[in-house]
C-alpha positions in Angstrom: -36.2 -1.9 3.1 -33.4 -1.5 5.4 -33.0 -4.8 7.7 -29.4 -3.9 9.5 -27.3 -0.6 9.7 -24.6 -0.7 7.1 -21.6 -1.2 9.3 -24.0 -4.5 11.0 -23.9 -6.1 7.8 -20.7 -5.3 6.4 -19.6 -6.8 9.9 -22.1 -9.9 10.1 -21.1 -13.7 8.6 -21.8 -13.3 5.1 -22.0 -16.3 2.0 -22.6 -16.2 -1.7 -26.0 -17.8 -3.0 -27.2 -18.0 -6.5 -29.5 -14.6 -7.3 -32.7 -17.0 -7.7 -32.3 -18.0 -4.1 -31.7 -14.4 -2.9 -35.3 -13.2 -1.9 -35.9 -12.0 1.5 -31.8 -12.4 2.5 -30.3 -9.6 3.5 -27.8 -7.9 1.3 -24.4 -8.6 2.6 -22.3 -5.9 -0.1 -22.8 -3.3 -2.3 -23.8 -3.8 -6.1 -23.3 -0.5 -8.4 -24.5 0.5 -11.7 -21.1 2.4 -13.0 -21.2 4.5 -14.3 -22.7 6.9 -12.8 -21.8 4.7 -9.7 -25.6 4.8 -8.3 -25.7 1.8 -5.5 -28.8 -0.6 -6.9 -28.2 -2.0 -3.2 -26.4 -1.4 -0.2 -25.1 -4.1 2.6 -28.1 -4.6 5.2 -30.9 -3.8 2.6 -33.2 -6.9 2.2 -33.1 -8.4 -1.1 -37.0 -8.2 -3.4 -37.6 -10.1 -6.0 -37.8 -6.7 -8.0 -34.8 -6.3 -6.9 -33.6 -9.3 -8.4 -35.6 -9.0 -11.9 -34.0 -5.1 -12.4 -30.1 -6.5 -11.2 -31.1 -9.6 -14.2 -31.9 -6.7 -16.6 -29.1 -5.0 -16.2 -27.4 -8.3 -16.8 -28.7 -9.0 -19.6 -28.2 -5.3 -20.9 -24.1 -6.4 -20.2 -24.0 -3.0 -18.0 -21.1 -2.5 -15.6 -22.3 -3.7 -12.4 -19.8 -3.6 -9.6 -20.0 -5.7 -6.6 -17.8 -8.1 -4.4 -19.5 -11.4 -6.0 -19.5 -12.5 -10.0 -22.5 -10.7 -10.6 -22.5 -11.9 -13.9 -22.5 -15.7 -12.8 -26.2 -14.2 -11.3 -24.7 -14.7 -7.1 -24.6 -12.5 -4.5 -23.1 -12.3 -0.8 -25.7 -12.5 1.7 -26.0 -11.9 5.5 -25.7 -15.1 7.2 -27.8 -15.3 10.6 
């Protein structure tokens, strides 16, 4: 569900929680499954805890997930209101 336009959030104050923490926060970056380079995400999209469970799977799968945060360390950047 889209919260903010893209530029809003790429724009807004952002901080990195821990991926637990992350439903219902707004996405504050991009997080790609690469290849084929598909966004799971995009900045201003709210955050679901399916969202979370299928980004923990591909974790745990060791795909190449690409993102501005240590998705591997299971945090992400957030919009900060």
């Amino acid at each position: 569900e889209k919260v903010l336009e893209i530029a809003e959030a790429m724009d807004a104050p952002k901080t990195t929680i821990p991926l637990m923490s992350a439903t219902g926060c707004v996405s504050g970056e991009f997080v790609y499954l690469y290849p084929p380079g598909i966004p799971l995400i995009v900045p201003g999209e709210a955050i679901t805890a399916e969202f979370i469970e299928r980004l923990r799977t591909c974790i745990s799968l060791k795909l190449n997930l690409q993102g501005s945060t240590d998705l591997f360390a299971e945090r992400i950047k957030i919009v900060y209101f």
